[in-house]
C-alpha positions as CSV (number, residue, x, y, z in Angstrom):
1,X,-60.5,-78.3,97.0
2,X,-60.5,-79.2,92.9
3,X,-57.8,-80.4,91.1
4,X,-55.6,-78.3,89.5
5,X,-56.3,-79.0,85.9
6,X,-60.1,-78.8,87.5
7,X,-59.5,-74.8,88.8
8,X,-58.2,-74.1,85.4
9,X,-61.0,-75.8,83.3
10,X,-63.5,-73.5,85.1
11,X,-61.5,-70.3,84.6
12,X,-61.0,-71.2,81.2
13,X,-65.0,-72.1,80.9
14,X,-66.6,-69.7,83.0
15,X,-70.1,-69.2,81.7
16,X,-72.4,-72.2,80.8
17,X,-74.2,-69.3,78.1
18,X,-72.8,-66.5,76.1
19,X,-74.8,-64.7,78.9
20,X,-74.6,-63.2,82.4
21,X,-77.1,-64.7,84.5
22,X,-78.4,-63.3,87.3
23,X,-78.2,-65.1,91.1
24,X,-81.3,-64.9,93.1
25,X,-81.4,-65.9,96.7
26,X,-84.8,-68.1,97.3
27,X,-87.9,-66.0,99.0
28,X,-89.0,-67.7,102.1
29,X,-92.8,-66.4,102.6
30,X,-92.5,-66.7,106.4
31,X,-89.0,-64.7,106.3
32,X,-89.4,-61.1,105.7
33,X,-85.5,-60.8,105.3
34,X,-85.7,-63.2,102.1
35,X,-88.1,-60.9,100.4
36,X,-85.3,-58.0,101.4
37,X,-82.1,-60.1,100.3
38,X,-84.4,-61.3,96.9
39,X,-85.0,-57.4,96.1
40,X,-81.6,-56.1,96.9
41,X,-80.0,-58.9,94.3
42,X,-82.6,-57.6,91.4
43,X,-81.5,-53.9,92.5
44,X,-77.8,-54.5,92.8
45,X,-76.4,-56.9,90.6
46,X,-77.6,-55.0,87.2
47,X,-76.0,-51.6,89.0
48,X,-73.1,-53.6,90.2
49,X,-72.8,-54.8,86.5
50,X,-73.0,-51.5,85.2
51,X,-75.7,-52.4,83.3
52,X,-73.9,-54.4,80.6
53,X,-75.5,-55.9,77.7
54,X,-74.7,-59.3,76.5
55,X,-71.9,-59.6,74.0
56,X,-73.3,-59.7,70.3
57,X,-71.7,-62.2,67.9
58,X,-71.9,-62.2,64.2
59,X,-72.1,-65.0,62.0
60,X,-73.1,-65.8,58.4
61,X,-75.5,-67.9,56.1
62,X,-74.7,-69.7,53.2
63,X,-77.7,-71.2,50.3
64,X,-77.8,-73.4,48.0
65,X,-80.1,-73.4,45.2
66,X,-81.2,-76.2,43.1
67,X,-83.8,-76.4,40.3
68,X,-86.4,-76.9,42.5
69,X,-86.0,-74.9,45.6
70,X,-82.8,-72.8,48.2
71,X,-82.0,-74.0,51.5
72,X,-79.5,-73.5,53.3
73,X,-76.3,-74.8,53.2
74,X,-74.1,-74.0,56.4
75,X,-74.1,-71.3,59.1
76,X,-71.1,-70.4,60.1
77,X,-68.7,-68.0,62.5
78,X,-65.7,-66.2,61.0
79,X,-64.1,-64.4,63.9
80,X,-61.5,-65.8,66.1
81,X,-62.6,-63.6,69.2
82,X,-66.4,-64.9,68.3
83,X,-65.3,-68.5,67.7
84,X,-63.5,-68.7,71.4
85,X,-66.5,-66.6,72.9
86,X,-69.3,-69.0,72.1
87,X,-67.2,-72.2,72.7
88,X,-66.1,-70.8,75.6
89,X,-69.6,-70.4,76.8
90,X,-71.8,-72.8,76.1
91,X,-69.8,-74.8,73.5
92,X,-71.6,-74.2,70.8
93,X,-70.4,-75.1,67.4
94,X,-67.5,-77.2,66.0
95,X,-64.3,-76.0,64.2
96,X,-64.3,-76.8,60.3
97,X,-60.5,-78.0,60.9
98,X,-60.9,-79.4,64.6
99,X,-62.9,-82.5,65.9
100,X,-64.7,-80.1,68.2
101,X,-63.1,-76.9,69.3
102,X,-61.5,-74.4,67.1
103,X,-57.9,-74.9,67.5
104,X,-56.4,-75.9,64.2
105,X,-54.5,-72.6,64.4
106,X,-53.4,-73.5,67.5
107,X,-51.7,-76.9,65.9
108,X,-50.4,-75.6,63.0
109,X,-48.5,-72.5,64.7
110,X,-47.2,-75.1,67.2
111,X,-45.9,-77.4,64.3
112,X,-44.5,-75.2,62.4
113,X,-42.9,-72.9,64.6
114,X,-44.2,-69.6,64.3
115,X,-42.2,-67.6,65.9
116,X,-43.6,-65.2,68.9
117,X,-46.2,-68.2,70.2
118,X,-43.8,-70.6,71.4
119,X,-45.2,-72.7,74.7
120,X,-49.4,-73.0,73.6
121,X,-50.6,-76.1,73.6
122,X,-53.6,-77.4,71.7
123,X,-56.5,-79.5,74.0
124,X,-55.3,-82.2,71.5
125,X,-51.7,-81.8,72.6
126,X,-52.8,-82.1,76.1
127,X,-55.0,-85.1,75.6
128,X,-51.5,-86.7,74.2
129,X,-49.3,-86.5,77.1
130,X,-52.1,-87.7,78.9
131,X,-52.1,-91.0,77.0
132,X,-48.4,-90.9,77.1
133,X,-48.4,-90.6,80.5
134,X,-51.1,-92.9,81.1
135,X,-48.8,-95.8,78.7
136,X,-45.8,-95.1,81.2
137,X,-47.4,-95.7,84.5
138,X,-48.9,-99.1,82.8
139,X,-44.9,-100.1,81.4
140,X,-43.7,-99.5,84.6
141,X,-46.3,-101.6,86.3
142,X,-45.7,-104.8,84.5
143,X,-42.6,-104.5,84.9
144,X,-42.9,-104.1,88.7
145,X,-45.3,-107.3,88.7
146,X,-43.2,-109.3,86.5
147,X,-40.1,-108.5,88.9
148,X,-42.2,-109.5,92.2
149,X,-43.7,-112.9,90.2
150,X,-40.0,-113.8,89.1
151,X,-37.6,-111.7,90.6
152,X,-34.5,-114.5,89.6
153,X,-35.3,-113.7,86.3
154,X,-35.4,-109.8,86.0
155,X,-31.3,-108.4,86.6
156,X,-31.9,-105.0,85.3
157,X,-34.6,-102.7,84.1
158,X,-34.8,-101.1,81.2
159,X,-34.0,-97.6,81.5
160,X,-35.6,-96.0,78.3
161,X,-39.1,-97.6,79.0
162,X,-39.4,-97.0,83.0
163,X,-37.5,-93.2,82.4
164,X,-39.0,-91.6,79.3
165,X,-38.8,-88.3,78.6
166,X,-41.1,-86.0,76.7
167,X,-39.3,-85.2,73.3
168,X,-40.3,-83.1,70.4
169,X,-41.5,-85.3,68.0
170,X,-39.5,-84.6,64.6
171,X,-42.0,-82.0,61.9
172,X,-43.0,-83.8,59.2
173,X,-42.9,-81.1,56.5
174,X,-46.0,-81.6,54.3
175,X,-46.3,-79.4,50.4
176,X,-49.1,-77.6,51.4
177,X,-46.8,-75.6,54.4
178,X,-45.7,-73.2,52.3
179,X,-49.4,-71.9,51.6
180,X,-50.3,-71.8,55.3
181,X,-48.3,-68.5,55.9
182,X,-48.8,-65.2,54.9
183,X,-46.1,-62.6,53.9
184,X,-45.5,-61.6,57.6
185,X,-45.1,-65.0,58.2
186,X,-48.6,-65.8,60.3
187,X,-50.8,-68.4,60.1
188,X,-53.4,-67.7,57.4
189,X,-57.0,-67.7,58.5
190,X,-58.3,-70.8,57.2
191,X,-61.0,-72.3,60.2
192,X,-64.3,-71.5,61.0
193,X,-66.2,-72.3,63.6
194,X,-70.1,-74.2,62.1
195,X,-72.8,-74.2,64.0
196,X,-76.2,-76.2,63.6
197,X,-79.3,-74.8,62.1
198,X,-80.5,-75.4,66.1
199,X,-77.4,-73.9,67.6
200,X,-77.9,-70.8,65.3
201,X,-81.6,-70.2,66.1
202,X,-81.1,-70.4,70.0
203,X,-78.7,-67.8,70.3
204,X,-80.7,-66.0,67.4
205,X,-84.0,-66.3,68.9
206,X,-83.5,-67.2,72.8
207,X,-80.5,-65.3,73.6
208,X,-80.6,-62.9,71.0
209,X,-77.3,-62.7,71.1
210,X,-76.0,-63.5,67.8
211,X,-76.7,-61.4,64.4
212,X,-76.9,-63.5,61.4
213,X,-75.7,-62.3,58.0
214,X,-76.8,-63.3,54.3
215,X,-73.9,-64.2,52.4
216,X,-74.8,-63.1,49.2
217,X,-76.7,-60.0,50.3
218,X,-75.4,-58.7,53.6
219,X,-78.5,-58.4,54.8
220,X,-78.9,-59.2,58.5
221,X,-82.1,-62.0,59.0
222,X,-84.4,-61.6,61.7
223,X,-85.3,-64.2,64.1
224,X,-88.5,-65.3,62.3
225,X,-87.3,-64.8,58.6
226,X,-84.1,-67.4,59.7
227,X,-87.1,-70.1,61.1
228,X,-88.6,-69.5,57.5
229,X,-85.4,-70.8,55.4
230,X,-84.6,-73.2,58.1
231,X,-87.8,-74.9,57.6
232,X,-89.2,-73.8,54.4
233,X,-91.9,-76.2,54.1
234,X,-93.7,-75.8,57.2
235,X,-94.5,-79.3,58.4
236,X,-95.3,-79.8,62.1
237,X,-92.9,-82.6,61.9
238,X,-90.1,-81.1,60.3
239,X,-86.7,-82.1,61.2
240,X,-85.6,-78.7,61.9
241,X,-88.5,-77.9,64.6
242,X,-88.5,-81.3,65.9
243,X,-84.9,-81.1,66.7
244,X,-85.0,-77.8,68.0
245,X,-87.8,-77.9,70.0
246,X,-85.8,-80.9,72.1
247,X,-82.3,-78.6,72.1
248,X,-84.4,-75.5,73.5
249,X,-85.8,-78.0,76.0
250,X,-82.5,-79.3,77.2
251,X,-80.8,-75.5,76.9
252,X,-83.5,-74.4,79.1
253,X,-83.4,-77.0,81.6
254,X,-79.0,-75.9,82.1
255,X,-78.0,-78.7,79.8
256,X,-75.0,-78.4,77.6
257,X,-76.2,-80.3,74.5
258,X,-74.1,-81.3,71.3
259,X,-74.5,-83.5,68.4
260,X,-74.9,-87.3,69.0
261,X,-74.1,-88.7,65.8
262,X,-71.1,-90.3,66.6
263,X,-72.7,-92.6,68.9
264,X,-76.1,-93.0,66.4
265,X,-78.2,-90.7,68.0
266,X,-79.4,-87.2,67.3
267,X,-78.3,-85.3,70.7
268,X,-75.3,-86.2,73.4
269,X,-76.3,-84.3,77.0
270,X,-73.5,-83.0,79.2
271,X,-74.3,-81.6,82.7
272,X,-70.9,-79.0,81.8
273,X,-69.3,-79.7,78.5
274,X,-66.8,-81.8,77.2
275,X,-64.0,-81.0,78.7
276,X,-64.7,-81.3,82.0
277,X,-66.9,-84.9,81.5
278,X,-68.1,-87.2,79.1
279,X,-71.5,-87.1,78.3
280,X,-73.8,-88.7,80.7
281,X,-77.0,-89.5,78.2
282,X,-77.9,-89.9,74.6
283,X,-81.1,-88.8,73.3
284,X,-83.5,-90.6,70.4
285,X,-86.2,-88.3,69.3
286,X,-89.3,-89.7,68.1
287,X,-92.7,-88.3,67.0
288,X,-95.6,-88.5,68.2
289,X,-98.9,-88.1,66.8
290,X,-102.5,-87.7,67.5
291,X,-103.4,-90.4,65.3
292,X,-102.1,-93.6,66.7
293,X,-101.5,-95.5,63.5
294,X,-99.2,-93.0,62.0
295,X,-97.3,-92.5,65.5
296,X,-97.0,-96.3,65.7
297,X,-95.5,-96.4,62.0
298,X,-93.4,-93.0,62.9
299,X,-92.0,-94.9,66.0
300,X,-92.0,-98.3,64.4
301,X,-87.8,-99.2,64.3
302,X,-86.5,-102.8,63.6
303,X,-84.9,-104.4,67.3
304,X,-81.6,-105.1,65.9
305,X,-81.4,-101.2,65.7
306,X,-83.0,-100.3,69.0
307,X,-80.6,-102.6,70.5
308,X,-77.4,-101.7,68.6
309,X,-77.9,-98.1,69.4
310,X,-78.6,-99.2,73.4
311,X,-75.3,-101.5,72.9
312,X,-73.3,-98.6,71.4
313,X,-74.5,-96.5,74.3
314,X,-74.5,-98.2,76.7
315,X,-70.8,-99.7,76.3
316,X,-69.6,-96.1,76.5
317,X,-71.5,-95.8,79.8
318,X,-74.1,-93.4,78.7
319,X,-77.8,-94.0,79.4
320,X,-80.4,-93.7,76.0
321,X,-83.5,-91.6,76.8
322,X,-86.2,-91.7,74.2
323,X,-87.5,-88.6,74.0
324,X,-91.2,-88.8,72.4
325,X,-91.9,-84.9,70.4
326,X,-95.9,-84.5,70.3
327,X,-96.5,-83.0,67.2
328,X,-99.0,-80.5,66.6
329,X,-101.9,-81.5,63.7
330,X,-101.0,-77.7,62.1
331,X,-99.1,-75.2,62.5
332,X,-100.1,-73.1,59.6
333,X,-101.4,-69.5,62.0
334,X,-99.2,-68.4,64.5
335,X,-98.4,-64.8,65.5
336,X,-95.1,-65.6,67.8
337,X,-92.4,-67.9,67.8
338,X,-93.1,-68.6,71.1
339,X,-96.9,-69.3,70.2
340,X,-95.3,-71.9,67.6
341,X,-93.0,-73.7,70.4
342,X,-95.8,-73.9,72.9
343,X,-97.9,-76.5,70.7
344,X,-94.7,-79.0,71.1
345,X,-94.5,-81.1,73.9
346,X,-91.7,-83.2,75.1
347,X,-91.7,-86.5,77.3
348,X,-88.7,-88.5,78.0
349,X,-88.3,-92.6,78.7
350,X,-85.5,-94.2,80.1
351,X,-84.5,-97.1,77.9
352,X,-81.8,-99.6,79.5
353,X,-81.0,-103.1,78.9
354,X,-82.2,-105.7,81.4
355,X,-79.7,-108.1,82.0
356,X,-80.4,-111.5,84.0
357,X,-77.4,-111.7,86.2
358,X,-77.0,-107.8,87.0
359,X,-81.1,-107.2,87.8
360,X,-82.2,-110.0,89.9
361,X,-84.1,-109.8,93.1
């Protein structure tokens, strides 16, 4: 049986995607009754479902214009009901207030008091009394193993260190309060949840799930029209495609995938998402050409980097895959995004650090 907090993580996270996907039992060509049990779940589970369609989201896009050229500038979700829907499933995006999850609402109603929303707790609140927790057990530990190595010396035991109890820190009133409430006295809406240019043209173009907005003219933007500003010049090796073609590979492949830079490297892969573990592999992407010489200079990095990075990972117990992009020679005639995808190719390398006294024979 899980754990507790375990049961509640996956009712809480339910869905890896912002999408119902369908459970197939395997066909067995020698077993006739596969074949029946495979047909039956294609028949039965859409008219079970009542033929739902997946949940549409709606975001927006900001640009930027300089003398030169536009690009864009952020992509963005305004919603509360969309915000908690796609980092509920999938955990895509990151709040504009939040280190990851949108719940600076959450905070600030709990600091200040908001009256009609008493007992919610933010994850950051959790993680807290889990550290708190986690401080008690080790007080009370030394002190047991400083009692059994010199029990003469120990008469009594600090009450207020062994015995703490959880209470309300004191709110530190701050001059910008006053602005945070509205008339009726609720929090105003001031987060958003920002997704990445990759993020936003997955569940545009793979999921099709989520209808993107022009800020300035309202106009919703079509799959290919958001892959034109997101990579106006059209290089094979632009930074957009390159990245994206890696996040579509992960995606596809049932990883949850999220921004690495924290740790110095472009993508962080977990099997479920961060709440219920911490990521299991980092993820270097580096070009690869046809012609060697420009591949080798590409690819060329100094060692004291290659190894910091591997240090950096590796110390958080994470393994660093260098995952080699072959880039296309053009890309200028294509009919289909997925005709533009399929001249990418992706292989992955293992990179750890060999270590004398931990490898020998």
């Amino acid at each position: 049986m899980p754990p507790k907090n375990r049961r509640n993580l996956n009712a809480l996270y339910p869905d890896p995607l912002p999408v119902k996907v369908l459970s197939l039992p395997p066909v067995i060509p020698h077993n006739p009754v596969s074949l029946a049990q495979y047909i039956y779940a294609v028949v039965a589970q859409p008219v079970l479902a009542g033929f739902k369609r997946p949940r549409r989201f709606t975001g927006s896009l900001e640009k930027t214009s300089d003398a030169v050229s536009s690009y864009v500038s952020s992509i963005y979700i305004e919603s509360e009901e969309d915000m908690q829907g796609l980092w509920r499933a999938g955990f895509f995006g990151k709040g504009s207030q939040s280190r990851s999850d949108p719940t600076w609402e959450l905070r600030v109603v709990k600091r200040l008091n908001v009256p009609g929303r008493e007992g919610m707790l933010a994850p950051e609140e959790l993680t807290a009394r889990r550290r708190e927790a986690r401080k008690r057990m080790k007080e009370e530990r030394a002190l047991a193993e400083q009692a059994t190595a010199s029990p003469e010396k120990i008469t009594t035991v600090d009450a207020s260190i062994v015995e703490k109890t959880e209470t309300a820190r004191p709110k530190k009133e701050r001059a910008e309060d006053e602005n945070l409430l509205d008339g009726q006295g609720n929090v105003r809406r001031l987060e958003r949840l920002e997704i990445t240019p990759q993020e936003a043209f997955f569940l545009t173009y793979a999921l099709d799930v989520l209808d993107i907005y022009d800020d300035h003219t309202g106009d919703r933007i079509s799959a290919p029209h958001l892959l034109g500003l997101l990579m106006p010049d059209w290089r094979p090796d632009n930074d957009f495609i390159m990245k994206y073609v890696v996040y579509h590979h992960y995606r596809s492949h049932g990883w949850c995938i999220r921004n690495g830079v924290k740790f110095g490297v472009d993508y962080l892969l977990y099997r479920r998402g961060p709440p219920f573990s911490h990521a299991e592999f980092g993820i270097i992407i580096l070009p690869h050409y046809k012609d060697e010489a420009r591949s080798e200079a590409a690819q060329r990095r100094e060692w004291a980097w290659v190894s910091g990075v591997n240090r950096i990972v590796g110390g958080v117990k994470k393994t660093l895959i260098l995952c080699y992009v072959e880039v296309p020679e053009s890309i200028d005639t294509w009919h289909t995004v997925e005709e533009l995808l399929t001249r990418y190719k992706v292989r992955e390398v293992s990179f750890t650090r060999w270590l004398p006294s931990r490898n020998r024979d």
